[in-house]
PDB file of the backbone (N, CA, C, O) and the ligand in Angstrom, with CONECT records:
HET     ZN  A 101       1
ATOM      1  N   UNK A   1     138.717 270.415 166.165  1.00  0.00           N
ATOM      2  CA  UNK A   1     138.335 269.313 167.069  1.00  0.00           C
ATOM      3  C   UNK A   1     137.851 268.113 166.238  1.00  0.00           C
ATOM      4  O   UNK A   1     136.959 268.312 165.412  1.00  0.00           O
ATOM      5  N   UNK A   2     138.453 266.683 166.417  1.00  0.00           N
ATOM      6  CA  UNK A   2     138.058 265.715 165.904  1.00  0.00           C
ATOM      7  C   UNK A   2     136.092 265.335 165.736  1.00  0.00           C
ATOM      8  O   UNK A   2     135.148 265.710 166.433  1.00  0.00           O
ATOM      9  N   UNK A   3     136.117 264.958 165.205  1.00  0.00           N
ATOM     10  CA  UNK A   3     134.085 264.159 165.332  1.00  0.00           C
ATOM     11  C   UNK A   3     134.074 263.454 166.229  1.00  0.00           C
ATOM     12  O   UNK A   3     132.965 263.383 166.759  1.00  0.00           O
ATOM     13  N   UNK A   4     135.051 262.699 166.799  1.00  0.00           N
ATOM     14  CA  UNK A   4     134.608 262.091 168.048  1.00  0.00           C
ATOM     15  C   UNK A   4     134.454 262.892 169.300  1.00  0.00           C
ATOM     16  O   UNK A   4     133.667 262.700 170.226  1.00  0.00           O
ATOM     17  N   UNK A   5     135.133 263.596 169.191  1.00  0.00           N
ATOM     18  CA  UNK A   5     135.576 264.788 170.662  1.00  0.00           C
ATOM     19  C   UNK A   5     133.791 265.248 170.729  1.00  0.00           C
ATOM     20  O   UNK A   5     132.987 265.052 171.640  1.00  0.00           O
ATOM     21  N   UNK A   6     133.615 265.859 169.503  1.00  0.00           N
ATOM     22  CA  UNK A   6     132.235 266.948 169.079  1.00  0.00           C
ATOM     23  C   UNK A   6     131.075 265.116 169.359  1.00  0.00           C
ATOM     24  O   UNK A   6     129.976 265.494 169.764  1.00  0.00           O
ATOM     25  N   UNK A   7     131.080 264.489 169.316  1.00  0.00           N
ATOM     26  CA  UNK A   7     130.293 263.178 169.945  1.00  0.00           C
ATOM     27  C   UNK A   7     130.080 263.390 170.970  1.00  0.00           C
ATOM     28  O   UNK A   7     128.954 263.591 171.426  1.00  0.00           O
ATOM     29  N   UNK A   8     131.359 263.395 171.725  1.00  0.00           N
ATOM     30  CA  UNK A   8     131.420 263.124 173.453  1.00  0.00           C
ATOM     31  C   UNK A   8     130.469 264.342 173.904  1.00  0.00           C
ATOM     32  O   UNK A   8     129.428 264.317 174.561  1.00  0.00           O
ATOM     33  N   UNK A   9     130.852 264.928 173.593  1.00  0.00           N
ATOM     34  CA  UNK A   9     130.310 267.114 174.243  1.00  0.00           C
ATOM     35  C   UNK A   9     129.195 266.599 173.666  1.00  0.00           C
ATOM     36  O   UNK A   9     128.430 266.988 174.548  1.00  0.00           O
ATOM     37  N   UNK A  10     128.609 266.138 173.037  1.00  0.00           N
ATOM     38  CA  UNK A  10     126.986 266.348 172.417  1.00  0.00           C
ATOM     39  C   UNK A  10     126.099 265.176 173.485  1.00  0.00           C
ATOM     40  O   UNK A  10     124.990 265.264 174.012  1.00  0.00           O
ATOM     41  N   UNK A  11     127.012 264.223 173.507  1.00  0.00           N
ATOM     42  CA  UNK A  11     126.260 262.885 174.961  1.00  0.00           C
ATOM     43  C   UNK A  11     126.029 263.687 176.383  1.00  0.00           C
ATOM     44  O   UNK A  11     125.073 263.897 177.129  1.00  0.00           O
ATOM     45  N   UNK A  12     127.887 264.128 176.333  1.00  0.00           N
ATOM     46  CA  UNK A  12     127.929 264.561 178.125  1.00  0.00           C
ATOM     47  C   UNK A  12     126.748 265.548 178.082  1.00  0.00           C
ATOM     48  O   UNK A  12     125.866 265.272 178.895  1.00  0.00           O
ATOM     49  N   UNK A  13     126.554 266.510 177.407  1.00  0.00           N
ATOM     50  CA  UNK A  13     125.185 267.779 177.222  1.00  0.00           C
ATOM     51  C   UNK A  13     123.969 266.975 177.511  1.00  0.00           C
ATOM     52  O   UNK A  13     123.280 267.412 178.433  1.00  0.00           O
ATOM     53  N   UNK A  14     123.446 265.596 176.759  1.00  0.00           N
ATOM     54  CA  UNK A  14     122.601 264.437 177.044  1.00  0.00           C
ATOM     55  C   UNK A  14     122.411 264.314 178.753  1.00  0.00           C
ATOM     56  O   UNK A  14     121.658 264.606 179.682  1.00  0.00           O
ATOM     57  N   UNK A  15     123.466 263.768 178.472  1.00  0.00           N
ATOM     58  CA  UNK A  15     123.229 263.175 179.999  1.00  0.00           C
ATOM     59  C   UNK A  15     123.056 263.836 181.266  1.00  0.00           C
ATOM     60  O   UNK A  15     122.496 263.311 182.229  1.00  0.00           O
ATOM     61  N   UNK A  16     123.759 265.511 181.246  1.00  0.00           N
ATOM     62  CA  UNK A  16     123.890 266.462 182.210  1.00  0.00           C
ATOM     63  C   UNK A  16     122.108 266.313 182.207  1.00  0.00           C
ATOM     64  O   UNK A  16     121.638 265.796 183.220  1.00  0.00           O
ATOM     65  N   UNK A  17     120.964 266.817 180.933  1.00  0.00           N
ATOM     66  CA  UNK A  17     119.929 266.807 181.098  1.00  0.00           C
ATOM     67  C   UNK A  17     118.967 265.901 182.187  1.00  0.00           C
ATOM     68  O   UNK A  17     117.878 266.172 182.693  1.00  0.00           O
ATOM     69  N   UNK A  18     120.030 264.468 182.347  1.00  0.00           N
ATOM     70  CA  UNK A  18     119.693 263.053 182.946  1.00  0.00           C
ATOM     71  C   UNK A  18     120.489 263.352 184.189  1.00  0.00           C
ATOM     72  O   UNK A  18     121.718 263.305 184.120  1.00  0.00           O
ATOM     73  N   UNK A  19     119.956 263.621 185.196  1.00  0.00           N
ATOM     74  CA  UNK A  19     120.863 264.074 186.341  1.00  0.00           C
ATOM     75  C   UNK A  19     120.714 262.365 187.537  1.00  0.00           C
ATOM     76  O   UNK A  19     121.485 261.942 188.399  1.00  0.00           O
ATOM     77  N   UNK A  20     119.349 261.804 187.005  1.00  0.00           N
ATOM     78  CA  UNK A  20     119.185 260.603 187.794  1.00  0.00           C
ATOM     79  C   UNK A  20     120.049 259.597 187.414  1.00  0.00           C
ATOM     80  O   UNK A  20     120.127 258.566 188.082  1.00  0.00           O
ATOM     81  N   UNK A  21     120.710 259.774 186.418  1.00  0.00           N
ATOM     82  CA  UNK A  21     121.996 258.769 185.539  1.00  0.00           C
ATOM     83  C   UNK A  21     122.976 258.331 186.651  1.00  0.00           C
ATOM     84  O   UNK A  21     123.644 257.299 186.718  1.00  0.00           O
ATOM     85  N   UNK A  22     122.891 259.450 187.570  1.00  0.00           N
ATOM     86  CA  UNK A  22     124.114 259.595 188.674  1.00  0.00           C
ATOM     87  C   UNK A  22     123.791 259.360 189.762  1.00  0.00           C
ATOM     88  O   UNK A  22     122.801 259.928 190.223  1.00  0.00           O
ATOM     89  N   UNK A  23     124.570 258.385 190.571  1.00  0.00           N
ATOM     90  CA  UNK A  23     123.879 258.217 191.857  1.00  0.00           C
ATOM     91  C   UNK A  23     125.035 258.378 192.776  1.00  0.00           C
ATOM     92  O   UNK A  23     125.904 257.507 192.717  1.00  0.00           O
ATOM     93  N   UNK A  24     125.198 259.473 193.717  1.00  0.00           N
ATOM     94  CA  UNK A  24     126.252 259.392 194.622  1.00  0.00           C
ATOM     95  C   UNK A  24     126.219 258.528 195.250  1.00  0.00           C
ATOM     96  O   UNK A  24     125.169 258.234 195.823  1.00  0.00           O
ATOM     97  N   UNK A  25     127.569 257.638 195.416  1.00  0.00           N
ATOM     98  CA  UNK A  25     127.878 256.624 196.909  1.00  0.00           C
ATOM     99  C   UNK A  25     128.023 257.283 198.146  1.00  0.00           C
ATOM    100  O   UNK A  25     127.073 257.260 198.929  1.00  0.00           O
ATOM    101  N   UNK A  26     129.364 258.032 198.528  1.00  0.00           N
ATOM    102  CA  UNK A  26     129.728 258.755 198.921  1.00  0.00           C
ATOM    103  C   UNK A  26     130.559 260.513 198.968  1.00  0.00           C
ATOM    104  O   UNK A  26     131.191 260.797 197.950  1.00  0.00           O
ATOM    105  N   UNK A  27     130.539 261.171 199.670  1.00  0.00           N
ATOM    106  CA  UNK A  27     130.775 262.294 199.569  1.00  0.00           C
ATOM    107  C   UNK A  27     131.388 263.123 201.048  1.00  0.00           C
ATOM    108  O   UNK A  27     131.033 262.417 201.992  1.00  0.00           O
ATOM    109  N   UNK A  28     132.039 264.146 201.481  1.00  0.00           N
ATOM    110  CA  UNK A  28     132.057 265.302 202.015  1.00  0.00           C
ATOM    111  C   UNK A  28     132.428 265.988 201.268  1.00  0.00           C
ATOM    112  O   UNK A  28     133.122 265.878 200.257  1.00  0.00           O
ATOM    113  N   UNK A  29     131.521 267.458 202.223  1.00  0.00           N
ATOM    114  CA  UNK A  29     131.776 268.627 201.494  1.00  0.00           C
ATOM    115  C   UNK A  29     131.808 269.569 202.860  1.00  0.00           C
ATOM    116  O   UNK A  29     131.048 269.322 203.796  1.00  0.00           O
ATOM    117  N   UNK A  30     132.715 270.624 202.893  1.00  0.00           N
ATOM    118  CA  UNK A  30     132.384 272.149 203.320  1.00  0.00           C
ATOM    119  C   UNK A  30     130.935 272.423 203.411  1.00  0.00           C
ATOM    120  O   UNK A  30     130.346 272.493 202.332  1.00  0.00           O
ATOM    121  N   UNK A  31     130.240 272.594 204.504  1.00  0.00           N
ATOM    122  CA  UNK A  31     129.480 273.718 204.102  1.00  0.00           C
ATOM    123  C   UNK A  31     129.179 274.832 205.096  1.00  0.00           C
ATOM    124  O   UNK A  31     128.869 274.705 206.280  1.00  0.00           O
ATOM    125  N   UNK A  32     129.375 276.279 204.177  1.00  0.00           N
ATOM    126  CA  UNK A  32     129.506 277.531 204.718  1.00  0.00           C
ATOM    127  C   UNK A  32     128.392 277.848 205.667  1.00  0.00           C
ATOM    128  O   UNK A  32     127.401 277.887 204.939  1.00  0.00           O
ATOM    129  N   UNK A  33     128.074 278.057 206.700  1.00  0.00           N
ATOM    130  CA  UNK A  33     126.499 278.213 207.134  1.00  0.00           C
ATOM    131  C   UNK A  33     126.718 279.526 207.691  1.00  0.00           C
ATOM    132  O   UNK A  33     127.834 280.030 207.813  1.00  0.00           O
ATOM    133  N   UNK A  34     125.320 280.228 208.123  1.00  0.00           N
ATOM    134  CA  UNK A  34     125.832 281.647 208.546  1.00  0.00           C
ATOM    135  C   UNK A  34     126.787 281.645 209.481  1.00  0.00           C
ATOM    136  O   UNK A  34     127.703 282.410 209.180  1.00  0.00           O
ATOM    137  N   UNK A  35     126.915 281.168 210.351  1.00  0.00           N
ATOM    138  CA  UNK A  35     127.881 281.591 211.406  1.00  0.00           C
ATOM    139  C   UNK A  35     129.000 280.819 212.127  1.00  0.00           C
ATOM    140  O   UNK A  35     129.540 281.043 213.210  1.00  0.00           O
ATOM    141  N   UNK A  36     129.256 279.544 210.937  1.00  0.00           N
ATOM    142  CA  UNK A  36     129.744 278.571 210.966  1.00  0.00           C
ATOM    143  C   UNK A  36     130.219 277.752 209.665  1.00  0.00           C
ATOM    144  O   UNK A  36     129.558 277.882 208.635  1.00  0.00           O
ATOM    145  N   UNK A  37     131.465 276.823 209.685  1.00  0.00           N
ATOM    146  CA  UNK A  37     131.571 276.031 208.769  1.00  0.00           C
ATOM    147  C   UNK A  37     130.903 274.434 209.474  1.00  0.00           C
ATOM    148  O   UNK A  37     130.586 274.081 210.610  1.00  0.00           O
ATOM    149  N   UNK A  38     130.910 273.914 208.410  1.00  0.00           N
ATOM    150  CA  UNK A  38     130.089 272.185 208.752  1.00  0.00           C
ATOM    151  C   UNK A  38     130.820 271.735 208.092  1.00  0.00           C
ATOM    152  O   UNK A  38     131.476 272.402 207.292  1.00  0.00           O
ATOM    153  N   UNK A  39     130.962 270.022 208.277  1.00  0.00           N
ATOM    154  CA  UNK A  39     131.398 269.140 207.288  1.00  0.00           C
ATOM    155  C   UNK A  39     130.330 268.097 207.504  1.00  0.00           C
ATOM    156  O   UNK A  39     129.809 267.624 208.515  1.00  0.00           O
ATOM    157  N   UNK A  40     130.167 267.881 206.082  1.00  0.00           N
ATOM    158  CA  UNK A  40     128.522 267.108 206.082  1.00  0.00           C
ATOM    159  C   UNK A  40     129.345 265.966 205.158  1.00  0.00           C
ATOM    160  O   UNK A  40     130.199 266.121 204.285  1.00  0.00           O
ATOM    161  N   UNK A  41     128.656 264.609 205.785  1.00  0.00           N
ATOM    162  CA  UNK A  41     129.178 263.288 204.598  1.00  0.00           C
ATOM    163  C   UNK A  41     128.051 262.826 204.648  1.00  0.00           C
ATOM    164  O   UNK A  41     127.109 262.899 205.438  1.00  0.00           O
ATOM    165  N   UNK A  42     128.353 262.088 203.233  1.00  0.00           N
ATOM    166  CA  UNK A  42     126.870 261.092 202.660  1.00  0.00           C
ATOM    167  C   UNK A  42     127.799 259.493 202.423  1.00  0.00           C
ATOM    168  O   UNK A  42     128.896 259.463 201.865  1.00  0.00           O
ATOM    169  N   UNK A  43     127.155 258.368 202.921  1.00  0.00           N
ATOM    170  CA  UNK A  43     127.519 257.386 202.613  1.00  0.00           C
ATOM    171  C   UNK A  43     126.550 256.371 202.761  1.00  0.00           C
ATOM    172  O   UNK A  43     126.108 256.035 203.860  1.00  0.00           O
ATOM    173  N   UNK A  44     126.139 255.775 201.478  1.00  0.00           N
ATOM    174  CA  UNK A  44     125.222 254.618 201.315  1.00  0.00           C
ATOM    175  C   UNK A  44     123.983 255.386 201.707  1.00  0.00           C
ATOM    176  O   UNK A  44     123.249 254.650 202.368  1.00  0.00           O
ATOM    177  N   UNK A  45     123.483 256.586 201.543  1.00  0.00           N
ATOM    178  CA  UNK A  45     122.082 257.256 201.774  1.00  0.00           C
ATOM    179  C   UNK A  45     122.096 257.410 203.085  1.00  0.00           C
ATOM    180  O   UNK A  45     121.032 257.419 203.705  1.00  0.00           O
ATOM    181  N   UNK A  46     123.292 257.554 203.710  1.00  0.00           N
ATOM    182  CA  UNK A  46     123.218 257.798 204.995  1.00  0.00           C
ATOM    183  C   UNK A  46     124.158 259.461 205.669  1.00  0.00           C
ATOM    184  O   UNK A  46     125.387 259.425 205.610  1.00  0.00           O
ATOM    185  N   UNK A  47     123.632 260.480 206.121  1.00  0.00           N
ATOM    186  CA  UNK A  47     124.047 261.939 206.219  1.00  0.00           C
ATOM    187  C   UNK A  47     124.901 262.193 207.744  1.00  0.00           C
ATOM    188  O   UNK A  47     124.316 261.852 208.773  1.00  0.00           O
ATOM    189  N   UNK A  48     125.765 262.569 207.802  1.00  0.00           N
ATOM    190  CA  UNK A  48     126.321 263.478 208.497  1.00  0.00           C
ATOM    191  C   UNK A  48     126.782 264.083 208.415  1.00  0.00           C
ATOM    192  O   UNK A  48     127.579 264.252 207.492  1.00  0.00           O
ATOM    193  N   UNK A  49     126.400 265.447 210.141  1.00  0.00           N
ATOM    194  CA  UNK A  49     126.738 266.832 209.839  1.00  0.00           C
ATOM    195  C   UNK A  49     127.721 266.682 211.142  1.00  0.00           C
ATOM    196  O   UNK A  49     127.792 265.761 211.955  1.00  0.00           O
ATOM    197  N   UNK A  50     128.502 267.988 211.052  1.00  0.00           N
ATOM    198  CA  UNK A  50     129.289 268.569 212.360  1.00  0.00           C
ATOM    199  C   UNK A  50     128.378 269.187 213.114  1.00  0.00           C
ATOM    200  O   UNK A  50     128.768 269.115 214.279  1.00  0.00           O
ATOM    201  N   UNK A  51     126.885 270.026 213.012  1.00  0.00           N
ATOM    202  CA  UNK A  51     126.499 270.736 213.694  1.00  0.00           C
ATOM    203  C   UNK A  51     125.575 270.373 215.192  1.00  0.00           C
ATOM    204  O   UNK A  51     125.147 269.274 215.546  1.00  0.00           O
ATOM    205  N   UNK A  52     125.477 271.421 215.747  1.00  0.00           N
ATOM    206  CA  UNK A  52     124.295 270.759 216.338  1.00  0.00           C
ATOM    207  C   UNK A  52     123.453 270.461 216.614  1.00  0.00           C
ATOM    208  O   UNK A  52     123.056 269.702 217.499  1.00  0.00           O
ATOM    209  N   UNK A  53     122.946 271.115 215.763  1.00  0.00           N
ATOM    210  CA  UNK A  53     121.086 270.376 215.312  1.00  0.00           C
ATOM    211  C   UNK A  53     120.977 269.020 215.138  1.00  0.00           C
ATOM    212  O   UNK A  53     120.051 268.344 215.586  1.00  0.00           O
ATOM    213  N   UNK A  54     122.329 268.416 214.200  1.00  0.00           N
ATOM    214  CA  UNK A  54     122.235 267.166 213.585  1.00  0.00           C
ATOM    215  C   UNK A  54     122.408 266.310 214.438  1.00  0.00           C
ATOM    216  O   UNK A  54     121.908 265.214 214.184  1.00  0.00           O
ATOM    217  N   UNK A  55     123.093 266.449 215.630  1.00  0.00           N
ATOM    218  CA  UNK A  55     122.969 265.305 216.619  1.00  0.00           C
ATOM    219  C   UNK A  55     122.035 265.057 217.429  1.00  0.00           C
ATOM    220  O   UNK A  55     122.146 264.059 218.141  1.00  0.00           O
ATOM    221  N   UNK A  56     121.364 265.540 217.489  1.00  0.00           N
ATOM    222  CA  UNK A  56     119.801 265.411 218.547  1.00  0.00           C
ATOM    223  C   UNK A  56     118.981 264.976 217.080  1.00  0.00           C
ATOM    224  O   UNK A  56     117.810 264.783 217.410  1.00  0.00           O
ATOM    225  N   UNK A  57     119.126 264.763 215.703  1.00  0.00           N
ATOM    226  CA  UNK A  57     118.137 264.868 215.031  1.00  0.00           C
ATOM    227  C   UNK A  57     118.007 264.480 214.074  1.00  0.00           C
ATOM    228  O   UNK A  57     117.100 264.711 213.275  1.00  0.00           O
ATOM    229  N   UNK A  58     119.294 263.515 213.934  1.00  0.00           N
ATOM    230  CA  UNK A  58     119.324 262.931 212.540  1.00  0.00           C
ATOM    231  C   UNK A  58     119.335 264.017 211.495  1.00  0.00           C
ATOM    232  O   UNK A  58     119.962 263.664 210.497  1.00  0.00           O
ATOM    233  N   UNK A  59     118.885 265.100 211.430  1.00  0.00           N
ATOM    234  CA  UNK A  59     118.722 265.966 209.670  1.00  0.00           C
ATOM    235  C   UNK A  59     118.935 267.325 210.393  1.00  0.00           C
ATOM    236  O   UNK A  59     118.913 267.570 211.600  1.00  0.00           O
ATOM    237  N   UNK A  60     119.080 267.884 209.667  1.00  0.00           N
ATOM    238  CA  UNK A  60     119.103 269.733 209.789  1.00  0.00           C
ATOM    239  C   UNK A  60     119.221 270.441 208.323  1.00  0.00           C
ATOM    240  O   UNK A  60     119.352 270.043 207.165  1.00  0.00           O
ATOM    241  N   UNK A  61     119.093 271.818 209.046  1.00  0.00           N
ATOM    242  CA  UNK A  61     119.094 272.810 207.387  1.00  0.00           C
ATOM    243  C   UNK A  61     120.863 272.417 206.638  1.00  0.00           C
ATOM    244  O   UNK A  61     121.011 273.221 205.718  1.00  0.00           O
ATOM    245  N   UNK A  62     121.502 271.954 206.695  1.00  0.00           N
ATOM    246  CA  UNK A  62     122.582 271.756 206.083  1.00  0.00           C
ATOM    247  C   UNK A  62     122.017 270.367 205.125  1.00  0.00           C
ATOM    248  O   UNK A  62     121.905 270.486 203.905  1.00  0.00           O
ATOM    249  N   UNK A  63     121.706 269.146 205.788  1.00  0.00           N
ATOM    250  CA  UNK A  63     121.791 268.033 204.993  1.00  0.00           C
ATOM    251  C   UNK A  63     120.390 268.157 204.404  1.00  0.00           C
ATOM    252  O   UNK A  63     120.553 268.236 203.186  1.00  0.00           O
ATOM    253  N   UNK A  64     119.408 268.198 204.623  1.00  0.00           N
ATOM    254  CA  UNK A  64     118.242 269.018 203.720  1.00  0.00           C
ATOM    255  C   UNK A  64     118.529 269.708 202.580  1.00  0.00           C
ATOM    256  O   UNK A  64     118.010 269.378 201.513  1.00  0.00           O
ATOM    257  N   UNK A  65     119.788 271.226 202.724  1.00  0.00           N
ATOM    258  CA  UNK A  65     120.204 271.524 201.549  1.00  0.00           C
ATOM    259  C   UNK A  65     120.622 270.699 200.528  1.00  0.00           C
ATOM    260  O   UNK A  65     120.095 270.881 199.430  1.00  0.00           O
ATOM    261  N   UNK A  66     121.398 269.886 200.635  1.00  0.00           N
ATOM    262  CA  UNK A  66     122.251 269.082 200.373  1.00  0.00           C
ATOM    263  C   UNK A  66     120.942 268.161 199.385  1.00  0.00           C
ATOM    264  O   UNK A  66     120.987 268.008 198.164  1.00  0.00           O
ATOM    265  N   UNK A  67     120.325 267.873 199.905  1.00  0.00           N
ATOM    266  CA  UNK A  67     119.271 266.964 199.428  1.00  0.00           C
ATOM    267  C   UNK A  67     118.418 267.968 198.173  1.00  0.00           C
ATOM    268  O   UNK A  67     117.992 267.717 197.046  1.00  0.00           O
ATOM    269  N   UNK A  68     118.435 268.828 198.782  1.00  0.00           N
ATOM    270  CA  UNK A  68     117.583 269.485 197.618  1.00  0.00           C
ATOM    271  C   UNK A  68     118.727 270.073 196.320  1.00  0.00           C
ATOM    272  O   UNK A  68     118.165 270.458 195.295  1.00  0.00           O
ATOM    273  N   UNK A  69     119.605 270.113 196.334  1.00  0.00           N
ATOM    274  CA  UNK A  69     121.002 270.539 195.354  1.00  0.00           C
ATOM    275  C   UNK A  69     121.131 269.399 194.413  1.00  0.00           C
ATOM    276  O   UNK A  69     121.397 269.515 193.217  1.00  0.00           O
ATOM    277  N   UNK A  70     120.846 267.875 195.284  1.00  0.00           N
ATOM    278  CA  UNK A  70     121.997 267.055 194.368  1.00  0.00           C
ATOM    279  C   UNK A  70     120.001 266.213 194.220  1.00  0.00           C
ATOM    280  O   UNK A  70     119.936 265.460 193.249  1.00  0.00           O
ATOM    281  N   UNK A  71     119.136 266.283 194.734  1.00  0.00           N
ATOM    282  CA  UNK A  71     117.966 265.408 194.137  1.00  0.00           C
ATOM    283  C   UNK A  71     118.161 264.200 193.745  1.00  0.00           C
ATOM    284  O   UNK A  71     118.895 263.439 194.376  1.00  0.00           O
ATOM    285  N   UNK A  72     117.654 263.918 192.863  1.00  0.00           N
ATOM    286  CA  UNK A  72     117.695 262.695 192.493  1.00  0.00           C
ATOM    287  C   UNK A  72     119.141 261.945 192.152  1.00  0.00           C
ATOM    288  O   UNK A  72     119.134 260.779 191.758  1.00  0.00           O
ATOM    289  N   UNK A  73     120.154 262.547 192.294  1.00  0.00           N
ATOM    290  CA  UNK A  73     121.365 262.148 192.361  1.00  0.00           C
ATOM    291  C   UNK A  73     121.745 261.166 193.295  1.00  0.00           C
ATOM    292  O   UNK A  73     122.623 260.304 193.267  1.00  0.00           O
ATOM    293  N   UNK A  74     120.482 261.635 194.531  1.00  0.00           N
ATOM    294  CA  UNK A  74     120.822 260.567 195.468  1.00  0.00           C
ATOM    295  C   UNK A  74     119.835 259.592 195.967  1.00  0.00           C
ATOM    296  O   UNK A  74     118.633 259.580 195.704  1.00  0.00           O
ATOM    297  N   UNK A  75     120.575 258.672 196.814  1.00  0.00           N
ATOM    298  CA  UNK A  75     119.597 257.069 196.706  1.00  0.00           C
ATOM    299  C   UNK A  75     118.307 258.002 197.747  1.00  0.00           C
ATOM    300  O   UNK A  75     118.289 259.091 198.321  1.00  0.00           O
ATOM    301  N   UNK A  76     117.208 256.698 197.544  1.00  0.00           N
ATOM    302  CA  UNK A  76     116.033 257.574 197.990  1.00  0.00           C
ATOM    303  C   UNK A  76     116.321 257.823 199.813  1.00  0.00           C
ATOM    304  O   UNK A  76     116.889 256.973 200.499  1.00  0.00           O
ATOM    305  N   UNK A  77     115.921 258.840 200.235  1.00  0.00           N
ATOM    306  CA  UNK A  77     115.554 259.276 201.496  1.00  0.00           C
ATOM    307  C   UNK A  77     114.819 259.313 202.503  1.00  0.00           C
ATOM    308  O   UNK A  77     114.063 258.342 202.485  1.00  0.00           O
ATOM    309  N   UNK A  78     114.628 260.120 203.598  1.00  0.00           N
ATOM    310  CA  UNK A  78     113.646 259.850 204.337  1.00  0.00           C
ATOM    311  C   UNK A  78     112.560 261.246 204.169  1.00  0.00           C
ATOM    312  O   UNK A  78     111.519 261.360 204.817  1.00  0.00           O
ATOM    313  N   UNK A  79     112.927 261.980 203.429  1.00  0.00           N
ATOM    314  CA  UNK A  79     112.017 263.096 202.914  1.00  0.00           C
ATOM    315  C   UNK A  79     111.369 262.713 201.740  1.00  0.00           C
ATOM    316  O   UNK A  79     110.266 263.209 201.510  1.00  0.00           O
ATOM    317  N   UNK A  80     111.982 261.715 200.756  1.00  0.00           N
ATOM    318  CA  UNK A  80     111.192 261.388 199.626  1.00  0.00           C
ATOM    319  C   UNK A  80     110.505 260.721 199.874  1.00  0.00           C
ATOM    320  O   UNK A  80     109.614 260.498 199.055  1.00  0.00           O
ATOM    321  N   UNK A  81     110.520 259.709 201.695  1.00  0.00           N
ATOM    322  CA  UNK A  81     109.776 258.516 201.108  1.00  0.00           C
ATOM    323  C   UNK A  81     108.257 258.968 202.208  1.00  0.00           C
ATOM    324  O   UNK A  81     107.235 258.284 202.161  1.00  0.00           O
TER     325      UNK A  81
HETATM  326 ZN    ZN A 101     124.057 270.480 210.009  1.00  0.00          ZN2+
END
């Protein structure tokens, strides 16, 4: 492997440590719940779920997870603030 390659792998290792480096814009994802699938999106710090907790409520145990997985990855919230 070149010295530059062995550079890159030694930063990206850096930065993985720096997880606030990263700030999601947007996203969906799957998510498996016990007795159900969801599709949860994030856009501009803003969450939606398929379920139905989330419509009477703005948040539920899905986008909560979600919040606690990706942390500081994402713009601030209404649990952080
Ligand atoms: Zn949900």
């Amino acid at each position: 492997m070149d010295s530059g390659m062995i550079g890159k792998i030694q930063k990206a290792r850096q930065y993985a440590e720096e997880p606030e480096r990263v700030t999601f814009e947007s996203f969906t994802v799957d998510f498996a719940g016990n007795h159900d699938h969801y599709t949860i999106g994030y856009e501009n710090g803003a969450w939606s779920c398929t379920c139905n907790f989330f419509q009477g409520h703005s948040v539920c145990s899905h986008t909560m997870t979600m919040e606690r997985l990706l942390g500081a990855m994402l713009k601030a919230t209404a649990e952080e603030a």
